[in-house]
Backbone atoms as SQL, in Angstrom:
CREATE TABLE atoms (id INTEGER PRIMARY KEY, chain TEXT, resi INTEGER, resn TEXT, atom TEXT, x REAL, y REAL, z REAL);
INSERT INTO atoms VALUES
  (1, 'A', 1, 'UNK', 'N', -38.173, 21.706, 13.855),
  (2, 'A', 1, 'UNK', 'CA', -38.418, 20.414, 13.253),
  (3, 'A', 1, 'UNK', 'C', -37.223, 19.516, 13.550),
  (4, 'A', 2, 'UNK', 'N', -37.284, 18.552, 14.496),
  (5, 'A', 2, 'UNK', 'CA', -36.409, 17.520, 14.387),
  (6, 'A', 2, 'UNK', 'C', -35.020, 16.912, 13.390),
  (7, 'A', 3, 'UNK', 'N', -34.598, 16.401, 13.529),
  (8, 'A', 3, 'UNK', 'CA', -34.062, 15.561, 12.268),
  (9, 'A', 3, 'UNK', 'C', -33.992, 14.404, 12.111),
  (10, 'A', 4, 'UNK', 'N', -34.120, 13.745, 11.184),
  (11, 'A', 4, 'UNK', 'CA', -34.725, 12.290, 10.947),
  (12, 'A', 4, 'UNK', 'C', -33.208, 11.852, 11.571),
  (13, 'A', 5, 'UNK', 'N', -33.798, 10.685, 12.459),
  (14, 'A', 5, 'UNK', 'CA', -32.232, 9.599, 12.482),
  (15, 'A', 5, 'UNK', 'C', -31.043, 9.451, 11.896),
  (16, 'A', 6, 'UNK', 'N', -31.455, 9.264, 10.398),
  (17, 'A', 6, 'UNK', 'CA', -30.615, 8.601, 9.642),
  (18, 'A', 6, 'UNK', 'C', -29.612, 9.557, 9.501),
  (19, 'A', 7, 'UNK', 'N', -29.743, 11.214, 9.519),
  (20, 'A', 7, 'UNK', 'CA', -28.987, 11.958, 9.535),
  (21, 'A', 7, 'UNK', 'C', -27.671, 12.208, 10.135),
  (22, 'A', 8, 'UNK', 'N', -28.076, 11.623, 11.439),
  (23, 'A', 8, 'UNK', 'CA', -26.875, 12.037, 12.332),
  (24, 'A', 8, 'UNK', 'C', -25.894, 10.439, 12.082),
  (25, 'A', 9, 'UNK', 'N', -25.987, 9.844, 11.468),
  (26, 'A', 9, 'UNK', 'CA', -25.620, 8.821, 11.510),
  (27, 'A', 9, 'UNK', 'C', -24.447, 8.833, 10.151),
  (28, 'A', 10, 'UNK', 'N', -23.440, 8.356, 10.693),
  (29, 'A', 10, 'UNK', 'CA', -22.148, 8.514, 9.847),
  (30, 'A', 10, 'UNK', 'C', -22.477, 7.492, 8.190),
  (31, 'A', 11, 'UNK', 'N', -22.469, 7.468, 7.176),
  (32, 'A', 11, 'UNK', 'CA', -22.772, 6.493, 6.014),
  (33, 'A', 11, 'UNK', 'C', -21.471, 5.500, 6.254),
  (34, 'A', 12, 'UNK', 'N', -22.301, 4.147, 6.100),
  (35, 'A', 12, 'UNK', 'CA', -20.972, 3.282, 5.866),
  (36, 'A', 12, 'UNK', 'C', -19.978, 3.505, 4.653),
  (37, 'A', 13, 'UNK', 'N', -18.595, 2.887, 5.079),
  (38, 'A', 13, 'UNK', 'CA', -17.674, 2.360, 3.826),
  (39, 'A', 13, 'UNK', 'C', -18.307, 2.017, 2.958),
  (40, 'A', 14, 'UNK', 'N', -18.369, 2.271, 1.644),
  (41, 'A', 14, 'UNK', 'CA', -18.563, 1.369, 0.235),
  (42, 'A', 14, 'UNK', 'C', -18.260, 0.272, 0.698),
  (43, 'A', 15, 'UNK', 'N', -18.352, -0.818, 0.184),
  (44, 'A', 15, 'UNK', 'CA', -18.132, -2.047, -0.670),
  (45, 'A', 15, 'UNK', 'C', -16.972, -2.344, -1.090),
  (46, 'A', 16, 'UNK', 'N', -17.069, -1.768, -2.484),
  (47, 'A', 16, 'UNK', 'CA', -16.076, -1.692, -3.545),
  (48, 'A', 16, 'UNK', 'C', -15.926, -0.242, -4.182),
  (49, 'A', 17, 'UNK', 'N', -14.962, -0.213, -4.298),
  (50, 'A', 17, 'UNK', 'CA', -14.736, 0.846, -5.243),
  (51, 'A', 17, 'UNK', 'C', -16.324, 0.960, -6.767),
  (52, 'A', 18, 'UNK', 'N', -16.364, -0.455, -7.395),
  (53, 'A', 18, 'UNK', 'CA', -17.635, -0.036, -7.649),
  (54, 'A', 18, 'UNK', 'C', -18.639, 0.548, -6.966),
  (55, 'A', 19, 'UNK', 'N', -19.077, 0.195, -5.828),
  (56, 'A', 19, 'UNK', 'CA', -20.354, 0.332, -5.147),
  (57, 'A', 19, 'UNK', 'C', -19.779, 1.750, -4.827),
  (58, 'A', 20, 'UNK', 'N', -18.511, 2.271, -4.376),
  (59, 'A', 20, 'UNK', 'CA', -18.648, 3.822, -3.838),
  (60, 'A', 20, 'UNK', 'C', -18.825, 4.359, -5.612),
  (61, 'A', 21, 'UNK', 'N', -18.066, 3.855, -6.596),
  (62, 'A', 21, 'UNK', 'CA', -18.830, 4.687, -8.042),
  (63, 'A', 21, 'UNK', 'C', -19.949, 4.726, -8.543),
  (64, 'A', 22, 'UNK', 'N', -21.251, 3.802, -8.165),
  (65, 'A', 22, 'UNK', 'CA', -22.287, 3.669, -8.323),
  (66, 'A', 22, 'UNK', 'C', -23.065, 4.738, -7.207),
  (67, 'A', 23, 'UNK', 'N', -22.690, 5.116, -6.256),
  (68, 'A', 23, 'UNK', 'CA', -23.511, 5.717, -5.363),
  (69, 'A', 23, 'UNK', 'C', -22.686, 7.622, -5.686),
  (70, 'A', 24, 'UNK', 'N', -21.942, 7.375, -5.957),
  (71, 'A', 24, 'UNK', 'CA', -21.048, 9.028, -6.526),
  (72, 'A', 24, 'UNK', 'C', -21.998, 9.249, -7.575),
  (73, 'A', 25, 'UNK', 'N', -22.252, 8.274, -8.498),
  (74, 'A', 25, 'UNK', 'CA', -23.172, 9.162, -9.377),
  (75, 'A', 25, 'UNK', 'C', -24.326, 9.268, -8.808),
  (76, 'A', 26, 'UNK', 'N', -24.992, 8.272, -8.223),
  (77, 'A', 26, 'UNK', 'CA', -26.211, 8.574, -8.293),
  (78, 'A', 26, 'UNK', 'C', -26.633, 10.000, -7.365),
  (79, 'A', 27, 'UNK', 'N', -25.359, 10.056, -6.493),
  (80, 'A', 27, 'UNK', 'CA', -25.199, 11.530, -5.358),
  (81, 'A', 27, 'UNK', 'C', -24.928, 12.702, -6.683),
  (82, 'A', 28, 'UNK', 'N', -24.243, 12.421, -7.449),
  (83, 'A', 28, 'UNK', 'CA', -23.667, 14.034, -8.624),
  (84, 'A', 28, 'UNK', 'C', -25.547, 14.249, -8.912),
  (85, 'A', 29, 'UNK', 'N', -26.149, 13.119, -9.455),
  (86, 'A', 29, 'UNK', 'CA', -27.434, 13.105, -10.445),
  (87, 'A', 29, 'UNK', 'C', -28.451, 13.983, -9.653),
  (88, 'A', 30, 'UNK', 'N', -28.537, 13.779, -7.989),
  (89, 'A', 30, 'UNK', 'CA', -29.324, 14.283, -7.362),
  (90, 'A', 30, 'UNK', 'C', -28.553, 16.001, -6.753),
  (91, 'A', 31, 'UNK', 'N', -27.186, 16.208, -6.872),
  (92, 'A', 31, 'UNK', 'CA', -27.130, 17.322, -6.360),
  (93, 'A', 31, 'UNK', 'C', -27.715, 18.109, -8.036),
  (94, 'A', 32, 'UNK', 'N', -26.984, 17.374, -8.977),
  (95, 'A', 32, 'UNK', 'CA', -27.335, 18.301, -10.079),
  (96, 'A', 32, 'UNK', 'C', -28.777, 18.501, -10.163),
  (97, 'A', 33, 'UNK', 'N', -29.476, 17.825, -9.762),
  (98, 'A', 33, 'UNK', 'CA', -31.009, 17.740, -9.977),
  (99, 'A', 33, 'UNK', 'C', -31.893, 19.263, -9.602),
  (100, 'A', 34, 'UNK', 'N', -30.722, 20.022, -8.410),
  (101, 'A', 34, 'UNK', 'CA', -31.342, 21.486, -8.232),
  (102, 'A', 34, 'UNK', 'C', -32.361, 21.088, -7.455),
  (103, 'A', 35, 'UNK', 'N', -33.079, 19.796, -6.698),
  (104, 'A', 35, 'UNK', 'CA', -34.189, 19.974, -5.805),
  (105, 'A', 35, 'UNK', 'C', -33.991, 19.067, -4.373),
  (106, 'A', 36, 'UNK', 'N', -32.410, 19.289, -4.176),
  (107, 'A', 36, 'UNK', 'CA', -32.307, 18.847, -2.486),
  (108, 'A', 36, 'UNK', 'C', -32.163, 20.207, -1.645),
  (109, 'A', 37, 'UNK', 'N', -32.705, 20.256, -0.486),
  (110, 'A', 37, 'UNK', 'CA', -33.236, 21.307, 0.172),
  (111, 'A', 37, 'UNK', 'C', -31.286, 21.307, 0.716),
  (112, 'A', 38, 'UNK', 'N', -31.294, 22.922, 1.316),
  (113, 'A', 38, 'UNK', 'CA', -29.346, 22.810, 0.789),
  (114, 'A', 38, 'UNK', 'C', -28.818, 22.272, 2.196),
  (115, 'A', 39, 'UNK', 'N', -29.960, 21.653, 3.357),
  (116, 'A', 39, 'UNK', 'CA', -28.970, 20.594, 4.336),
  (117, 'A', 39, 'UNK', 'C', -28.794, 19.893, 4.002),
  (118, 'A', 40, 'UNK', 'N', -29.202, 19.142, 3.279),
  (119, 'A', 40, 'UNK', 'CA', -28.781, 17.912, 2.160),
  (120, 'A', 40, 'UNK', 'C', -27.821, 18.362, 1.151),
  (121, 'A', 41, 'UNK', 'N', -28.035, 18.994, 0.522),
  (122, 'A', 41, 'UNK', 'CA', -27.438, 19.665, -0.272),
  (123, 'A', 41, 'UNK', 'C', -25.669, 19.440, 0.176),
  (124, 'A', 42, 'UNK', 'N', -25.637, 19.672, 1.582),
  (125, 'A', 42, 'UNK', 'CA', -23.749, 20.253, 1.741),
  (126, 'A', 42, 'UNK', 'C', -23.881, 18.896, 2.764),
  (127, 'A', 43, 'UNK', 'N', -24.674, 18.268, 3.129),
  (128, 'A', 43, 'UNK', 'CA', -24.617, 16.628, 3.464),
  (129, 'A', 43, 'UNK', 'C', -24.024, 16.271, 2.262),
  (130, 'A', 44, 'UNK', 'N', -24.731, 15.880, 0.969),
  (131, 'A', 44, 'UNK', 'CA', -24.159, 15.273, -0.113),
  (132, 'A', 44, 'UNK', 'C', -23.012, 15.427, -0.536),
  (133, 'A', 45, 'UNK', 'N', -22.515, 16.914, -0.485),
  (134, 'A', 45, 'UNK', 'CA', -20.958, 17.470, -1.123),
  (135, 'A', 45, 'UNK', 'C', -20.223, 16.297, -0.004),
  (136, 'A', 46, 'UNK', 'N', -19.892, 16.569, 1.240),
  (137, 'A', 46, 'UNK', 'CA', -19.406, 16.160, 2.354),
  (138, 'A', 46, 'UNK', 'C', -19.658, 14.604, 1.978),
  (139, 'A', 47, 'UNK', 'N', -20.339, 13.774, 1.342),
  (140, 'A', 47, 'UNK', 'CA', -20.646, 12.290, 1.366),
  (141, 'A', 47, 'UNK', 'C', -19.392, 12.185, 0.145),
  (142, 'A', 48, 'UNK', 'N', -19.944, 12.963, -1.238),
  (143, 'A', 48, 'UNK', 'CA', -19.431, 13.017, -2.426),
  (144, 'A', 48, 'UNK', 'C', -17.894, 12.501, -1.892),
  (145, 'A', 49, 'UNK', 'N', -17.593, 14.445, -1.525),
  (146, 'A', 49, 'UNK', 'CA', -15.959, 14.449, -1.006),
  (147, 'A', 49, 'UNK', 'C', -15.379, 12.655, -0.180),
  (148, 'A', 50, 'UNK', 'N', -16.053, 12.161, 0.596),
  (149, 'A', 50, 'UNK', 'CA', -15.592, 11.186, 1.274),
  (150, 'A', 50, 'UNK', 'C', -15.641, 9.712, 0.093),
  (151, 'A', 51, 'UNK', 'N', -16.755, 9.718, -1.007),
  (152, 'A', 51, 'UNK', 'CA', -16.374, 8.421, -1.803),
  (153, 'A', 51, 'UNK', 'C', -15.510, 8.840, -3.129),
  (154, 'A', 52, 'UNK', 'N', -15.290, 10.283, -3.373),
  (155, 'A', 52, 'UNK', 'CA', -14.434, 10.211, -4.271),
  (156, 'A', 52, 'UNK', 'C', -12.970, 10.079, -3.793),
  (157, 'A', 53, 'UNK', 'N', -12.467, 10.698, -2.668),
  (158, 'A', 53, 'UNK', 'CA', -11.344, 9.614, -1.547),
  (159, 'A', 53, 'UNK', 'C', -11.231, 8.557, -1.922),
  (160, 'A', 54, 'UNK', 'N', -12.378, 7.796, -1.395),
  (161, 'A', 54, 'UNK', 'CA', -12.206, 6.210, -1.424),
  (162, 'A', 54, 'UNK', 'C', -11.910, 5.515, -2.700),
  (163, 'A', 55, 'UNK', 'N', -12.467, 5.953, -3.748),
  (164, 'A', 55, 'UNK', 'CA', -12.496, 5.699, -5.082),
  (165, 'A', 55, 'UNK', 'C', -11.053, 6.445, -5.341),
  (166, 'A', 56, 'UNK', 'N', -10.076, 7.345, -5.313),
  (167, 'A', 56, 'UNK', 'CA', -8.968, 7.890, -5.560),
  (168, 'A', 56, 'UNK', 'C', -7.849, 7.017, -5.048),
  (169, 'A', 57, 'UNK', 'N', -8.445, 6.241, -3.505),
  (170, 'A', 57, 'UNK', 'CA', -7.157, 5.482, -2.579),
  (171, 'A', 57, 'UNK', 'C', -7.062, 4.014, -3.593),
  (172, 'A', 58, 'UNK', 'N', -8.392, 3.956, -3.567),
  (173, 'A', 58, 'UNK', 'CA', -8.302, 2.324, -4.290),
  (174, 'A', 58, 'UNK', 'C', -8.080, 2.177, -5.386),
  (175, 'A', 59, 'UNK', 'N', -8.102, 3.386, -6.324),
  (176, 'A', 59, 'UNK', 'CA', -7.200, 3.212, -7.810),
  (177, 'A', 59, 'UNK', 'C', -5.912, 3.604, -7.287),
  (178, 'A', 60, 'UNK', 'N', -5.150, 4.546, -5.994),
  (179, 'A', 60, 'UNK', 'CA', -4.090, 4.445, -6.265),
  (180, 'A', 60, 'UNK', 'C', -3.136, 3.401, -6.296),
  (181, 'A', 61, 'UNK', 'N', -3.874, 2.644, -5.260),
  (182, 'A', 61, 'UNK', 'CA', -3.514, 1.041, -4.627),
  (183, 'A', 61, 'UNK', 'C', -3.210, 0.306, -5.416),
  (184, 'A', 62, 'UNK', 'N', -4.261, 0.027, -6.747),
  (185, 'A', 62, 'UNK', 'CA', -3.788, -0.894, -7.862),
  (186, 'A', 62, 'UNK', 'C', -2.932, -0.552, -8.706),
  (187, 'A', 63, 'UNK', 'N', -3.055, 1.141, -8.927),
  (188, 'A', 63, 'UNK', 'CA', -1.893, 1.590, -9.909),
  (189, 'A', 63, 'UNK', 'C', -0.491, 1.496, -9.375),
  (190, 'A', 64, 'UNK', 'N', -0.409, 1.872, -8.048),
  (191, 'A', 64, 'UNK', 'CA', 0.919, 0.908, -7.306),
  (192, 'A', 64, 'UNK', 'C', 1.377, -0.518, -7.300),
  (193, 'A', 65, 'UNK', 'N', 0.547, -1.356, -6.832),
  (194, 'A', 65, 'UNK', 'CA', 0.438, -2.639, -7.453),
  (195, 'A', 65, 'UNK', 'C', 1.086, -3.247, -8.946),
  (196, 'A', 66, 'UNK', 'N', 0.653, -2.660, -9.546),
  (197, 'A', 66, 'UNK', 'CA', 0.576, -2.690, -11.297),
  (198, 'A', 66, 'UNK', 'C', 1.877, -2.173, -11.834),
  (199, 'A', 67, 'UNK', 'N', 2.583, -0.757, -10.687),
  (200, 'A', 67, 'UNK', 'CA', 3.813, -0.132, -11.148),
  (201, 'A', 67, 'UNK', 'C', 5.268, -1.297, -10.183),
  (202, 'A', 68, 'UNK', 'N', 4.535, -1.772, -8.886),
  (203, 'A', 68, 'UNK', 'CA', 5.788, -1.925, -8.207),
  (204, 'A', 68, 'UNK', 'C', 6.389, -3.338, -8.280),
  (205, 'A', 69, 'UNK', 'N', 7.624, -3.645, -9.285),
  (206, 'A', 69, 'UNK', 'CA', 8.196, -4.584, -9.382),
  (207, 'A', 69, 'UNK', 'C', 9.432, -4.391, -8.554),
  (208, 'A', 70, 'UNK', 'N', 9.532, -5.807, -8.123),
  (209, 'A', 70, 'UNK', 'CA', 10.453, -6.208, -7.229),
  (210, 'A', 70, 'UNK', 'C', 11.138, -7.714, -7.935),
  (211, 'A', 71, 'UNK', 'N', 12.534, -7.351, -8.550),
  (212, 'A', 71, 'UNK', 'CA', 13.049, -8.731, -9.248),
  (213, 'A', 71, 'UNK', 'C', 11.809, -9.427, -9.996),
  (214, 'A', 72, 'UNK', 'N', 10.953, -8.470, -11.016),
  (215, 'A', 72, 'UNK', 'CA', 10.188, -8.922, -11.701),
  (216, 'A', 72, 'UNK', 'C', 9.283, -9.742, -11.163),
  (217, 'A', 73, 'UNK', 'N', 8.855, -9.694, -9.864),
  (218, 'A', 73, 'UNK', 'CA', 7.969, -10.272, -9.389),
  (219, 'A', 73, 'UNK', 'C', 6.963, -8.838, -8.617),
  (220, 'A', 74, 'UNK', 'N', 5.456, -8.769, -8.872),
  (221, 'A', 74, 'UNK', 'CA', 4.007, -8.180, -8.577),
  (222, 'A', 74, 'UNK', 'C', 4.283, -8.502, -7.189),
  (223, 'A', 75, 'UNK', 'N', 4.720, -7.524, -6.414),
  (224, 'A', 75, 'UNK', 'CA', 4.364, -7.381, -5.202),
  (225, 'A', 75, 'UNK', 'C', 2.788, -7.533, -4.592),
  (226, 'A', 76, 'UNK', 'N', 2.454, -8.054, -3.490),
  (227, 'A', 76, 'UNK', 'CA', 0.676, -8.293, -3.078),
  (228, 'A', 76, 'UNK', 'C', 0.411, -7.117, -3.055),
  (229, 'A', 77, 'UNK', 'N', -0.596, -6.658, -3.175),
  (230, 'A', 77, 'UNK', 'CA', -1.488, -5.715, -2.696),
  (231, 'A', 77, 'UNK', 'C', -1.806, -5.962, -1.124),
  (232, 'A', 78, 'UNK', 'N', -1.905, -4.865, -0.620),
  (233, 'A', 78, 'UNK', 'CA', -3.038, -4.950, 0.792),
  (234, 'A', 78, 'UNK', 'C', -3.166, -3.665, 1.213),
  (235, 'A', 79, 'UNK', 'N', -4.384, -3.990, 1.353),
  (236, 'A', 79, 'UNK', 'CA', -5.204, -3.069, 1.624),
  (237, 'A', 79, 'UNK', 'C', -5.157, -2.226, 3.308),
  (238, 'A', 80, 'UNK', 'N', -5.171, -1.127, 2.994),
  (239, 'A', 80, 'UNK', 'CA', -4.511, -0.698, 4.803),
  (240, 'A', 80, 'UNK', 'C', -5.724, -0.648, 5.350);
């Protein structure tokens, strides 16, 4: 049996850190769900693993942000 397209195809970047937390759950809801066949199954872990990254870099970013004073002045953020 083939595999559908969409498979081989890498998932884009989130958005935002929201949009990768909105799609983490809705990925936890369906692995917990017990009815993805298990190539999907270790697709999803492997998706999971890559937006909880993204979601880990971009809170560290602001919590750096938020910690790093320089002569009492908020250094910019940017994003690498």
């Amino acid at each position: 049996m083939p595999k559908a397209p969409s498979q081989n195809k890498t998932p884009a970047a989130p958005a935002s850190y929201e949009a990768a937390l909105e799609e983490l759950e809705q990925l936890v809801g369906q692995l917990e769900s017990g009815k993805m066949p298990l190539e999907q199954l270790l697709g999803g872990y492997q998706r999971g693993a890559e937006l909880l990254k993204f979601c880990r870099d971009r809170l560290e970013a602001v919590e750096n942000q938020i910690k790093v004073l320089d002569d009492g002045v908020l250094k910019p953020w940017t994003q690498e």
